[in-house]
N, C-alpha and C positions, 0 to 999 in steps of 0.2 A: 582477365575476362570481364565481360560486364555485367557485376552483379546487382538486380531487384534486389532491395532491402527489403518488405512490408513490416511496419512496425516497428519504421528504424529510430521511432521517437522512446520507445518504450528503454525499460532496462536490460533485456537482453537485446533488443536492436540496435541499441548505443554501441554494447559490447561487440557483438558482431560487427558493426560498420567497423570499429576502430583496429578491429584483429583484420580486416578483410583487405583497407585500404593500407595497413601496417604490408600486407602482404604484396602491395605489387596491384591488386584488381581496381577494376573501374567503379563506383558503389553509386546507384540510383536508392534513392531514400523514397518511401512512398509512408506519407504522416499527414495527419489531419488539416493542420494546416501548414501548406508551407512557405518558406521566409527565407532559404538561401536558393540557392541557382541548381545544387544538385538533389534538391524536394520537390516531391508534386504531390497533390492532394490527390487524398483515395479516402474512403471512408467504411469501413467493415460493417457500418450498420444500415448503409443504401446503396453500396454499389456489389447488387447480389445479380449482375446478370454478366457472362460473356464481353459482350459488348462493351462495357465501361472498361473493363480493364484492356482491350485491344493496342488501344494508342498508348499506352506505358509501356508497353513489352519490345516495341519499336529496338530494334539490334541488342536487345537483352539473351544472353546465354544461362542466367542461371538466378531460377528467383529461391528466394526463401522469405516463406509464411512465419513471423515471429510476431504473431498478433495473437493477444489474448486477453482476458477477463477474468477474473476473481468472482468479480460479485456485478450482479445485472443491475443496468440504472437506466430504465426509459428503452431507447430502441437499441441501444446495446445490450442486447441479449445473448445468452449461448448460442443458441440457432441461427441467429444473422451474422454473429459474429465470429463463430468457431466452426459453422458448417456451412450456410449458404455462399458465404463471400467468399474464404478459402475454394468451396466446390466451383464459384463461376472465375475462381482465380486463376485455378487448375484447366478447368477446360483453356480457357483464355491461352493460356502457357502453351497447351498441346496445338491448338489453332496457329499459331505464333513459332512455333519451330524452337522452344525456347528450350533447351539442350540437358536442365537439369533441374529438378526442383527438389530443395529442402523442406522440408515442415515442419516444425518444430511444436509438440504435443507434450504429453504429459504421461509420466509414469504414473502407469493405475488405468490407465485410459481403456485397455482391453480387456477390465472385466467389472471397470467403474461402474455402479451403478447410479448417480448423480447426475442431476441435468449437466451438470459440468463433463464430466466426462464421457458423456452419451453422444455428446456434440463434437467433443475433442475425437473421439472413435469414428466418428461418419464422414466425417473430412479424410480420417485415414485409410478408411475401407476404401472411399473414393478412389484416394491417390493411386492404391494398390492397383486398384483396377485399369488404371489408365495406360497407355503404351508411352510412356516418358519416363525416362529418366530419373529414378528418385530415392532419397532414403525419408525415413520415418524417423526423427529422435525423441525418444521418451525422457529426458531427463528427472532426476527424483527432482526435489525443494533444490531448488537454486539460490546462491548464496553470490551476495554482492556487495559491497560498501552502500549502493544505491540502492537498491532493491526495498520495495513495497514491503515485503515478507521479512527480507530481513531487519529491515529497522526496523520491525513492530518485534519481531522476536529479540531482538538489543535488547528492546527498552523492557521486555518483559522479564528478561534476564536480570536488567539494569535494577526491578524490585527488589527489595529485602525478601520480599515474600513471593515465592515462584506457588503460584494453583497451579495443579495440575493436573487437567481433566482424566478421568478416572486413573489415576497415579502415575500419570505419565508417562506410562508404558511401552508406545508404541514405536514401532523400528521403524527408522529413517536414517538415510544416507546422502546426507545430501552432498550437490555438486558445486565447486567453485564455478562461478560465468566466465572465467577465462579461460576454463578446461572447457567449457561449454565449446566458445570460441574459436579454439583451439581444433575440434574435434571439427566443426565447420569448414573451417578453413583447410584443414587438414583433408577431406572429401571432396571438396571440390578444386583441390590439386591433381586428383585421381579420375577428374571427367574426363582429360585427353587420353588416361589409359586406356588400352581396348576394352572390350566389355568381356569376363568368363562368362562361360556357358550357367545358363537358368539352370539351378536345383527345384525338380517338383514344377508346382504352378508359380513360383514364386519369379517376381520380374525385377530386373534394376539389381542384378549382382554384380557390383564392380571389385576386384582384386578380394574376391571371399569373404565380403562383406555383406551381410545379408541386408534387407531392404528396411529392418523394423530394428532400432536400436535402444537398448534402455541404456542410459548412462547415469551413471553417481560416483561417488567420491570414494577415497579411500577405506572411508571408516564409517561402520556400522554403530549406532546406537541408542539408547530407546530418549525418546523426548526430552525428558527430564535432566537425563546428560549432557544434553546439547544446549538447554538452556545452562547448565552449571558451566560447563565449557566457555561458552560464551561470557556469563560472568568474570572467570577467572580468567580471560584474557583481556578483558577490560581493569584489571585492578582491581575487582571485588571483593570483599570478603566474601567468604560463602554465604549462601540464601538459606532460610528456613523454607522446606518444601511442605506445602500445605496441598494434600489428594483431595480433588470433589470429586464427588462421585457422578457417574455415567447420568443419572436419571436426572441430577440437579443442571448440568451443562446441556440434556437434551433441553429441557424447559425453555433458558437463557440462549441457546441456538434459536427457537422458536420467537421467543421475544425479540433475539439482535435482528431478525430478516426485515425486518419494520423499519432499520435503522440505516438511513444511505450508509454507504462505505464503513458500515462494522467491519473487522476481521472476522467475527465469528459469526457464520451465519450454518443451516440444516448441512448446506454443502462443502462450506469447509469442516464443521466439526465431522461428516461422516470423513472427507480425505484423509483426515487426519487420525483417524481410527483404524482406518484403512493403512496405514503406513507409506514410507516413500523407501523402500530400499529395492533393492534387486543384485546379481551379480556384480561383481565389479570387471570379469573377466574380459567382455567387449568393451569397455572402455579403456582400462589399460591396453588392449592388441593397435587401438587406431593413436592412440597419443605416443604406443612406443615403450610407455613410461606408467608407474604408477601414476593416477591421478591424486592431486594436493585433501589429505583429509583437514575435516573442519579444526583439527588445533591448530591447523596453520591459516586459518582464514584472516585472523585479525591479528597481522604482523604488529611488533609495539610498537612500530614508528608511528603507527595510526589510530594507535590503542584507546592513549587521551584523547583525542580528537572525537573517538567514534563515541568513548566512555560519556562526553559534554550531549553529543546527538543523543545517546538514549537517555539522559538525564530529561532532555528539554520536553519528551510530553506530559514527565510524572508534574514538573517542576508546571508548566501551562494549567494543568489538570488541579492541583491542588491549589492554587493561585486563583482560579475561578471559583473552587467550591469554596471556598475562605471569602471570597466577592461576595455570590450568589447567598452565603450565608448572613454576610452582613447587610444584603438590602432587602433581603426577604423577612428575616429577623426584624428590621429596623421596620415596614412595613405593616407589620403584624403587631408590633409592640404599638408604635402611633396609632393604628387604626381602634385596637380590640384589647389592649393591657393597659397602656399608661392612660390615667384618668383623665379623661375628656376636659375636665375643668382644669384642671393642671395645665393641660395642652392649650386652652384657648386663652388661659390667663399668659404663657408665653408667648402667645399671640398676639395679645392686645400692648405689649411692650413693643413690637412691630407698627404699630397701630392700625391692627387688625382686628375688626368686630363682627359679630354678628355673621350672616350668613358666608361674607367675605372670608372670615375664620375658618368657617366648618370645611366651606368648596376645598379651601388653602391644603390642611390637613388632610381630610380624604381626597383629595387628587393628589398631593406630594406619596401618600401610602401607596397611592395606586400606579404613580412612574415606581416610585420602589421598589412594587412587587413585578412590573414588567421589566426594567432592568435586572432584577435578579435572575427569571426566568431568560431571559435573552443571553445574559452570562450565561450560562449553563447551554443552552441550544444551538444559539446566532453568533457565538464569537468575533471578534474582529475589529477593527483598527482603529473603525468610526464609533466602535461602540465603546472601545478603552478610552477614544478621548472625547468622547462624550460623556463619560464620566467623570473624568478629571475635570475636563468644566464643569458641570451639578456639583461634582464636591468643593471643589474651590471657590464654587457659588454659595452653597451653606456655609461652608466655615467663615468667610467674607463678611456675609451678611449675622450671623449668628457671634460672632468675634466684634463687631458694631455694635450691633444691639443690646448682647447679654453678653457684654463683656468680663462678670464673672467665671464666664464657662474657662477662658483661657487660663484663669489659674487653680478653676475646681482641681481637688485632689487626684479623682478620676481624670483627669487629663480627656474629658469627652471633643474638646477640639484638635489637643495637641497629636489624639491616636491617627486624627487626619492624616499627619504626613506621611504615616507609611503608607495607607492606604493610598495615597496620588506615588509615592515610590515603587509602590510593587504597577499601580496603573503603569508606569512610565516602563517600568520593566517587559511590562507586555505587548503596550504600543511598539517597544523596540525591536520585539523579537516578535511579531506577529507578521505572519506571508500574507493575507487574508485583508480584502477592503475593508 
Protein backbone atom coordinates (compact mmCIF):
# COMPACT_ATOMS: atom_id res chain seq x y z
CA UNK A 1 0.00 0.00 0.00
CA UNK A 2 1.14 3.51 -0.29
CA UNK A 3 1.81 4.87 2.91
CA UNK A 4 2.04 8.95 4.12
CA UNK A 5 4.66 8.94 6.69
CA UNK A 6 4.24 12.77 8.65
CA UNK A 7 6.98 13.07 10.80
CA UNK A 8 8.96 10.49 9.14
CA UNK A 9 12.08 12.51 10.37
CA UNK A 10 11.27 12.19 13.86
CA UNK A 11 12.12 8.94 16.19
CA UNK A 12 9.12 7.33 15.92
CA UNK A 13 8.75 8.14 12.19
CA UNK A 14 12.18 6.68 11.52
CA UNK A 15 10.88 3.58 13.26
CA UNK A 16 7.69 3.30 11.43
CA UNK A 17 9.22 4.04 7.79
CA UNK A 18 11.64 1.28 8.53
CA UNK A 19 8.99 -1.60 10.05
CA UNK A 20 6.69 -0.36 7.03
CA UNK A 21 9.02 -0.61 4.12
CA UNK A 22 10.55 -3.89 6.02
CA UNK A 23 6.89 -4.96 5.24
CA UNK A 24 6.47 -4.84 1.66
CA UNK A 25 4.50 -0.88 1.40
CA UNK A 26 5.25 2.06 -0.69
CA UNK A 27 6.40 4.85 2.29
CA UNK A 28 6.02 8.81 1.34
CA UNK A 29 8.04 10.72 4.01
CA UNK A 30 6.61 14.04 4.63
CA UNK A 31 9.66 16.07 6.87
CA UNK A 32 10.71 19.61 7.15
CA UNK A 33 13.14 19.52 4.75
CA UNK A 34 13.51 17.35 2.19
CA UNK A 35 16.83 15.83 0.61
CA UNK A 36 15.91 12.28 -0.89
CA UNK A 37 13.46 11.56 -3.86
CA UNK A 38 10.82 9.75 -1.38
CA UNK A 39 10.54 13.31 0.92
CA UNK A 40 8.57 16.29 0.54
CA UNK A 41 8.29 19.12 2.60
CA UNK A 42 5.27 19.78 5.03
CA UNK A 43 5.71 21.88 7.87
CA UNK A 44 3.20 21.42 11.13
CA UNK A 45 3.64 24.84 12.04
CA UNK A 46 2.11 26.65 8.57
CA UNK A 47 0.67 24.41 6.70
CA UNK A 48 -2.82 24.48 8.88
CA UNK A 49 -5.21 24.60 5.93
CA UNK A 50 -6.78 21.65 3.70
CA UNK A 51 -5.44 22.89 0.75
CA UNK A 52 -1.60 22.50 1.39
CA UNK A 53 -1.90 19.15 2.12
CA UNK A 54 -4.19 18.22 -1.21
CA UNK A 55 -1.20 17.53 -3.52
CA UNK A 56 0.74 15.05 -1.04
CA UNK A 57 -2.08 12.73 -0.65
CA UNK A 58 -1.98 12.34 -4.68
CA UNK A 59 -2.63 7.99 -4.91
CA UNK A 60 -1.87 7.78 -0.94
CA UNK A 61 -4.09 4.88 0.79
CA UNK A 62 -2.93 5.37 4.27
CA UNK A 63 -1.46 8.23 6.18
CA UNK A 64 -0.23 8.29 9.66
CA UNK A 65 0.27 11.63 11.88
CA UNK A 66 3.55 10.87 14.02
CA UNK A 67 4.41 14.48 14.53
CA UNK A 68 5.00 15.81 17.75
CA UNK A 69 6.49 18.30 20.44
CA UNK A 70 7.72 18.02 23.89
CA UNK A 71 8.27 21.46 24.61
CA UNK A 72 7.11 24.72 22.41
CA UNK A 73 9.84 26.90 20.56
CA UNK A 74 8.63 29.99 18.44
CA UNK A 75 5.69 28.85 15.91
CA UNK A 76 5.89 25.47 16.87
CA UNK A 77 3.25 25.34 19.27
CA UNK A 78 0.91 22.72 20.69
CA UNK A 79 -2.05 24.21 18.84
CA UNK A 80 -0.33 24.50 15.30
CA UNK A 81 1.29 21.59 15.70
CA UNK A 82 -0.74 18.86 17.41
CA UNK A 83 -4.30 20.21 16.47
CA UNK A 84 -4.45 22.60 13.61
CA UNK A 85 -2.23 20.72 11.02
CA UNK A 86 -3.13 17.09 12.17
CA UNK A 87 -7.04 18.70 11.92
CA UNK A 88 -6.31 20.28 8.10
CA UNK A 89 -4.35 16.94 7.61
CA UNK A 90 -7.46 14.89 8.44
CA UNK A 91 -9.87 16.77 6.37
CA UNK A 92 -7.25 16.78 3.60
CA UNK A 93 -7.15 12.77 3.92
CA UNK A 94 -11.15 12.48 3.93
CA UNK A 95 -11.21 14.98 0.66
CA UNK A 96 -8.58 12.66 -1.04
CA UNK A 97 -10.33 9.23 -0.70
CA UNK A 98 -7.37 8.42 1.49
CA UNK A 99 -8.52 4.73 2.95
CA UNK A 100 -7.09 4.94 6.44
CA UNK A 101 -5.63 7.08 8.81
CA UNK A 102 -3.23 6.39 11.86
CA UNK A 103 -2.58 9.12 14.57
CA UNK A 104 -0.37 8.56 16.86
CA UNK A 105 -1.17 10.57 20.39
CA UNK A 106 -0.26 10.15 23.63
CA UNK A 107 -1.30 8.12 26.67
CA UNK A 108 -2.96 10.60 29.23
CA UNK A 109 -4.28 12.49 26.37
CA UNK A 110 -8.16 11.90 27.43
CA UNK A 111 -8.13 13.48 30.71
CA UNK A 112 -4.65 15.35 30.37
CA UNK A 113 -5.00 18.50 31.70
CA UNK A 114 -1.75 20.36 29.88
CA UNK A 115 -1.57 22.40 27.07
CA UNK A 116 0.10 19.27 25.81
CA UNK A 117 -2.36 17.02 26.04
CA UNK A 118 -5.42 19.28 25.44
CA UNK A 119 -3.89 19.70 21.89
CA UNK A 120 -3.08 15.99 21.53
CA UNK A 121 -7.12 15.37 22.55
CA UNK A 122 -8.53 17.81 19.88
CA UNK A 123 -6.87 16.21 17.03
CA UNK A 124 -8.37 13.08 18.40
CA UNK A 125 -11.82 14.03 19.04
CA UNK A 126 -11.50 15.44 15.45
CA UNK A 127 -10.41 12.20 13.97
CA UNK A 128 -13.30 10.42 15.82
CA UNK A 129 -15.68 12.35 14.16
CA UNK A 130 -14.76 12.03 10.78
CA UNK A 131 -16.26 9.27 8.41
CA UNK A 132 -12.61 7.52 7.64
CA UNK A 133 -11.14 5.03 8.32
CA UNK A 134 -8.95 5.30 11.57
CA UNK A 135 -7.51 4.10 14.90
CA UNK A 136 -6.17 6.38 17.65
CA UNK A 137 -2.81 5.06 19.42
CA UNK A 138 -2.01 6.35 22.91
CA UNK A 139 1.27 4.84 23.57
CA UNK A 140 2.72 5.32 27.31
CA UNK A 141 6.87 6.79 27.23
CA UNK A 142 8.42 5.26 24.38
CA UNK A 143 11.53 3.79 24.54
CA UNK A 144 14.29 3.77 21.76
CA UNK A 145 18.18 3.63 21.43
CA UNK A 146 17.44 7.12 19.60
CA UNK A 147 14.84 8.78 21.32
CA UNK A 148 14.93 12.44 22.84
CA UNK A 149 13.41 11.00 26.27
CA UNK A 150 15.31 8.31 26.29
CA UNK A 151 18.72 9.32 26.23
CA UNK A 152 17.98 12.04 28.73
CA UNK A 153 16.65 9.34 30.96
CA UNK A 154 20.17 7.04 30.26
CA UNK A 155 22.21 9.70 31.19
CA UNK A 156 20.03 10.47 34.24
CA UNK A 157 20.38 6.88 35.21
CA UNK A 158 23.95 7.06 34.05
CA UNK A 159 24.27 9.68 37.57
CA UNK A 160 25.76 8.27 40.79
CA UNK A 161 23.01 10.17 42.01
CA UNK A 162 19.23 9.61 40.79
CA UNK A 163 16.81 12.98 42.25
CA UNK A 164 13.78 12.01 42.16
CA UNK A 165 11.03 14.26 42.09
CA UNK A 166 8.80 13.75 44.81
CA UNK A 167 10.40 10.11 45.49
CA UNK A 168 9.95 8.80 42.35
CA UNK A 169 6.84 7.32 42.55
CA UNK A 170 5.07 7.47 39.83
CA UNK A 171 3.62 4.44 37.45
CA UNK A 172 4.87 4.09 33.98
CA UNK A 173 4.94 1.44 31.44
CA UNK A 174 6.55 2.26 28.95
CA UNK A 175 6.78 0.83 25.29
CA UNK A 176 9.63 -0.33 23.14
CA UNK A 177 9.26 1.67 19.39
CA UNK A 178 9.49 -1.52 17.63
CA UNK A 179 6.35 -2.96 19.53
CA UNK A 180 5.14 0.64 18.62
CA UNK A 181 6.04 -0.32 14.96
CA UNK A 182 4.87 -3.41 15.00
CA UNK A 183 1.31 -2.70 16.17
CA UNK A 184 1.33 -0.18 13.07
CA UNK A 185 2.24 -2.18 10.74
CA UNK A 186 0.28 -4.90 12.14
CA UNK A 187 -3.34 -2.54 11.44
CA UNK A 188 -2.71 -1.53 8.52
CA UNK A 189 -2.40 -5.15 7.17
CA UNK A 190 -6.05 -5.43 8.30
CA UNK A 191 -7.38 -2.38 6.03
CA UNK A 192 -8.28 -4.89 3.21
CA UNK A 193 -10.25 -6.75 5.82
CA UNK A 194 -13.91 -6.05 5.58
CA UNK A 195 -14.96 -3.75 8.15
CA UNK A 196 -17.37 -5.51 11.58
CA UNK A 197 -20.27 -3.73 12.36
CA UNK A 198 -19.99 -0.10 14.55
CA UNK A 199 -20.38 -0.94 18.42
CA UNK A 200 -22.58 2.26 20.00
CA UNK A 201 -21.58 5.60 18.17
CA UNK A 202 -18.15 4.39 17.86
CA UNK A 203 -16.64 4.28 14.07
CA UNK A 204 -13.56 2.53 12.38
CA UNK A 205 -14.03 -0.97 14.04
CA UNK A 206 -11.89 -3.32 12.15
CA UNK A 207 -11.53 -7.13 13.23
CA UNK A 208 -12.77 -5.94 17.07
CA UNK A 209 -10.52 -3.46 17.50
CA UNK A 210 -11.78 -0.59 18.85
CA UNK A 211 -10.91 2.97 17.35
CA UNK A 212 -8.84 4.56 20.55
CA UNK A 213 -5.89 2.25 21.62
CA UNK A 214 -3.52 2.64 24.77
CA UNK A 215 -0.51 0.75 24.25
CA UNK A 216 2.71 -0.03 26.75
CA UNK A 217 5.00 -2.54 27.55
CA UNK A 218 5.03 -5.48 29.48
CA UNK A 219 6.09 -4.21 32.71
CA UNK A 220 4.68 -1.84 35.08
CA UNK A 221 6.78 0.29 37.41
CA UNK A 222 7.15 3.43 39.40
CA UNK A 223 9.93 5.86 38.08
CA UNK A 224 12.57 5.42 40.26
CA UNK A 225 12.80 1.63 39.09
CA UNK A 226 13.20 2.39 35.77
CA UNK A 227 15.75 4.74 36.22
CA UNK A 228 17.66 1.75 38.46
CA UNK A 229 16.82 -0.55 35.64
CA UNK A 230 18.30 1.40 33.28
CA UNK A 231 21.40 1.64 35.26
CA UNK A 232 21.88 -1.77 35.80
CA UNK A 233 21.68 -2.70 32.20
CA UNK A 234 24.23 -0.38 31.42
CA UNK A 235 26.85 -1.77 33.99
CA UNK A 236 26.23 0.42 36.71
CA UNK A 237 26.75 -0.04 40.09
CA UNK A 238 23.83 0.98 41.89
CA UNK A 239 22.82 4.95 42.44
CA UNK A 240 22.25 6.49 45.70
CA UNK A 241 18.52 7.72 45.26
CA UNK A 242 18.13 11.22 46.66
CA UNK A 243 13.75 12.27 46.96
CA UNK A 244 13.07 16.17 46.25
CA UNK A 245 10.19 17.02 47.19
CA UNK A 246 6.92 18.16 45.01
CA UNK A 247 7.02 21.85 46.01
CA UNK A 248 11.04 22.24 45.28
CA UNK A 249 10.64 20.60 41.52
CA UNK A 250 7.26 22.66 41.15
CA UNK A 251 9.65 26.05 41.54
CA UNK A 252 12.49 24.57 39.17
CA UNK A 253 9.64 23.39 36.52
CA UNK A 254 8.61 27.18 36.73
CA UNK A 255 12.30 28.37 36.36
CA UNK A 256 13.22 25.54 33.41
CA UNK A 257 10.10 27.01 30.96
CA UNK A 258 12.44 30.16 30.42
CA UNK A 259 14.86 27.64 29.16
CA UNK A 260 14.91 26.44 25.20
CA UNK A 261 14.79 22.70 25.18
CA UNK A 262 14.85 22.00 29.03
CA UNK A 263 13.44 18.54 29.64
CA UNK A 264 11.69 19.69 32.62
CA UNK A 265 9.40 22.07 32.11
CA UNK A 266 5.12 22.88 34.11
CA UNK A 267 4.14 20.38 31.45
CA UNK A 268 6.29 17.63 31.54
CA UNK A 269 6.68 17.58 35.26
CA UNK A 270 2.68 17.48 35.65
CA UNK A 271 2.91 14.29 32.82
CA UNK A 272 4.87 12.89 34.63
CA UNK A 273 3.00 13.06 37.96
CA UNK A 274 0.36 12.10 35.93
CA UNK A 275 1.93 8.69 35.05
CA UNK A 276 2.24 6.64 31.82
CA UNK A 277 0.74 3.21 32.30
CA UNK A 278 -2.46 1.70 31.38
CA UNK A 279 -3.67 -2.11 30.56
CA UNK A 280 -1.49 -4.12 28.82
CA UNK A 281 -4.35 -6.34 27.60
CA UNK A 282 -4.94 -4.44 23.90
CA UNK A 283 -1.63 -4.41 23.23
CA UNK A 284 -0.56 -7.96 23.70
CA UNK A 285 -4.42 -9.06 21.49
CA UNK A 286 -2.82 -6.94 18.26
CA UNK A 287 0.92 -8.08 18.53
CA UNK A 288 -0.27 -11.74 19.17
CA UNK A 289 2.40 -11.80 21.85
CA UNK A 290 3.41 -10.19 25.08
CA UNK A 291 4.93 -7.02 24.43
CA UNK A 292 9.17 -6.60 25.21
CA UNK A 293 9.24 -5.09 28.99
CA UNK A 294 11.80 -2.48 29.73
CA UNK A 295 14.67 -5.17 31.20
CA UNK A 296 14.92 -6.07 27.92
CA UNK A 297 15.15 -2.69 26.26
CA UNK A 298 18.98 -2.48 26.49
CA UNK A 299 20.27 -5.75 25.01
CA UNK A 300 24.25 -6.05 26.15
CA UNK A 301 25.45 -6.16 22.83
CA UNK A 302 24.50 -2.30 23.01
CA UNK A 303 25.06 -1.79 26.62
CA UNK A 304 28.72 -0.28 26.29
CA UNK A 305 27.81 1.66 23.55
CA UNK A 306 24.69 3.25 25.06
CA UNK A 307 26.67 3.23 28.67
CA UNK A 308 29.58 5.80 26.50
CA UNK A 309 26.22 7.94 25.10
CA UNK A 310 24.86 8.58 28.70
CA UNK A 311 28.16 9.32 29.97
CA UNK A 312 28.84 12.15 27.19
CA UNK A 313 26.44 14.82 28.76
CA UNK A 314 27.69 14.41 32.47
CA UNK A 315 31.21 14.25 31.03
CA UNK A 316 30.40 18.01 28.37
CA UNK A 317 28.53 19.37 31.44
CA UNK A 318 31.18 19.15 34.01
CA UNK A 319 33.98 20.00 31.55
CA UNK A 320 32.41 23.43 30.87
CA UNK A 321 31.70 24.19 34.66
CA UNK A 322 35.47 23.36 35.37
CA UNK A 323 35.95 26.03 31.99
CA UNK A 324 33.47 28.46 33.06
CA UNK A 325 35.13 28.39 36.52
CA UNK A 326 38.38 28.89 35.59
CA UNK A 327 37.82 32.12 33.40
CA UNK A 328 35.35 33.57 35.59
CA UNK A 329 37.49 32.97 38.64
CA UNK A 330 40.62 34.18 36.51
CA UNK A 331 38.47 37.43 35.74
CA UNK A 332 37.52 38.27 38.94
CA UNK A 333 40.75 37.67 40.65
CA UNK A 334 42.66 40.15 37.74
CA UNK A 335 40.06 42.64 37.94
CA UNK A 336 39.08 43.02 41.86
CA UNK A 337 41.72 40.55 44.32
CA UNK A 338 45.26 40.44 42.89
CA UNK A 339 46.72 43.95 43.59
CA UNK A 340 46.51 46.33 40.87
CA UNK A 341 50.39 47.09 41.27
CA UNK A 342 51.29 43.61 41.22
CA UNK A 343 49.47 43.39 37.96
CA UNK A 344 50.76 46.35 36.29
CA UNK A 345 54.28 45.84 37.41
CA UNK A 346 53.81 42.36 35.23
CA UNK A 347 52.76 44.47 32.81
CA UNK A 348 55.47 46.75 32.37
CA UNK A 349 57.90 43.43 31.89
CA UNK A 350 55.69 43.32 28.67
CA UNK A 351 56.41 46.78 28.17
CA UNK A 352 53.39 47.86 29.07
CA UNK A 353 52.58 51.37 30.77
CA UNK A 354 50.39 53.43 31.86
CA UNK A 355 46.86 53.70 30.50
CA UNK A 356 48.10 50.91 27.83
CA UNK A 357 48.41 48.65 31.03
CA UNK A 358 45.14 49.33 32.92
CA UNK A 359 42.93 49.08 29.06
CA UNK A 360 45.16 45.69 28.78
CA UNK A 361 44.11 44.15 32.18
CA UNK A 362 40.45 45.28 32.54
CA UNK A 363 39.66 44.35 28.93
CA UNK A 364 41.66 40.87 29.14
CA UNK A 365 39.07 40.45 32.78
CA UNK A 366 36.31 41.46 30.70
CA UNK A 367 36.91 38.57 27.53
CA UNK A 368 37.47 36.36 30.68
CA UNK A 369 34.32 37.03 32.28
CA UNK A 370 32.34 36.64 28.74
CA UNK A 371 34.04 33.62 27.78
CA UNK A 372 33.21 32.05 31.00
CA UNK A 373 29.48 33.10 30.67
CA UNK A 374 29.40 31.90 27.02
CA UNK A 375 30.95 28.44 28.26
CA UNK A 376 28.12 27.94 30.27
CA UNK A 377 25.12 29.24 27.82
CA UNK A 378 26.62 29.41 23.97
CA UNK A 379 28.53 26.12 23.82
CA UNK A 380 30.15 25.13 20.68
CA UNK A 381 32.92 24.45 18.30
CA UNK A 382 34.05 27.97 17.49
CA UNK A 383 33.99 28.79 21.05
CA UNK A 384 36.31 25.57 22.08
CA UNK A 385 38.71 26.73 19.75
CA UNK A 386 38.68 30.01 20.27
CA UNK A 387 39.86 29.32 23.42
CA UNK A 388 42.60 27.18 22.57
CA UNK A 389 43.89 29.96 20.59
CA UNK A 390 43.55 32.79 23.76
CA UNK A 391 45.09 30.22 25.80
CA UNK A 392 47.95 29.27 23.60
CA UNK A 393 48.11 32.95 23.29
CA UNK A 394 48.84 33.69 27.00
CA UNK A 395 50.88 30.94 27.81
CA UNK A 396 53.22 31.90 24.41
CA UNK A 397 53.39 35.20 25.37
CA UNK A 398 53.61 34.87 29.18
CA UNK A 399 56.38 31.70 28.84
CA UNK A 400 58.48 34.71 26.72
CA UNK A 401 58.21 37.20 28.79
CA UNK A 402 58.02 35.89 32.53
CA UNK A 403 59.79 32.95 31.77
CA UNK A 404 60.02 32.25 35.43
CA UNK A 405 56.40 31.13 35.39
CA UNK A 406 57.47 27.81 33.55
CA UNK A 407 59.26 26.39 36.39
CA UNK A 408 57.21 28.23 39.27
CA UNK A 409 56.37 25.43 41.77
CA UNK A 410 52.78 26.05 41.13
CA UNK A 411 53.23 25.01 37.59
CA UNK A 412 50.77 28.38 36.59
CA UNK A 413 51.83 27.80 32.96
CA UNK A 414 52.41 24.19 32.80
CA UNK A 415 48.38 23.56 34.31
CA UNK A 416 47.78 25.00 30.65
CA UNK A 417 48.08 21.77 29.05
CA UNK A 418 45.36 20.21 30.26
CA UNK A 419 43.24 22.93 29.91
CA UNK A 420 43.89 23.11 25.81
CA UNK A 421 43.61 18.84 26.40
CA UNK A 422 40.26 18.80 27.85
CA UNK A 423 39.43 22.08 24.96
CA UNK A 424 40.55 19.50 22.40
CA UNK A 425 38.28 16.98 23.91
CA UNK A 426 35.36 19.08 23.46
CA UNK A 427 36.14 20.45 19.89
CA UNK A 428 36.13 16.70 19.16
CA UNK A 429 33.18 15.67 20.52
CA UNK A 430 31.04 18.76 20.04
CA UNK A 431 27.82 18.43 17.17
CA UNK A 432 27.22 22.29 17.50
CA UNK A 433 29.16 25.38 15.28
Amino acid sequence: MNVLVCGANGFIGQALCTALIRSGHRVSKAVRNAKDRDEFEADYSTDLDPACWASKLHDVDVVINAVGILVERGEQTFERVHQRAPIALFDAAREAGVRYVVQISALGAHTGTTAYFKSKRAADEYLLSLPVEHHILRPALVYGPDGKSSRFFRAVAASPIHPLPAGGHQWIRPIHVNDLAEIVVRLIGRVNEPPQPAIGSEVSIRANIPPILELVGETELEYKDMLAIYRASMAFAPAWQLPISRWFIDIAARACDRIPGSMLTQDTWHMLQQGSSADVNSTTQILGRSPAGIETFIAPAEAMSLRQTALAPWRSLFLRIALAITWLGTAVCSAFVYPQVASLALLARLHLRGGAALALLYGASMIDAVIGMLTLTYPGKRLWIAQICLVSLYSCAVAIALPEFLWHPLGPILKNVPILALLSVLTMEETRP
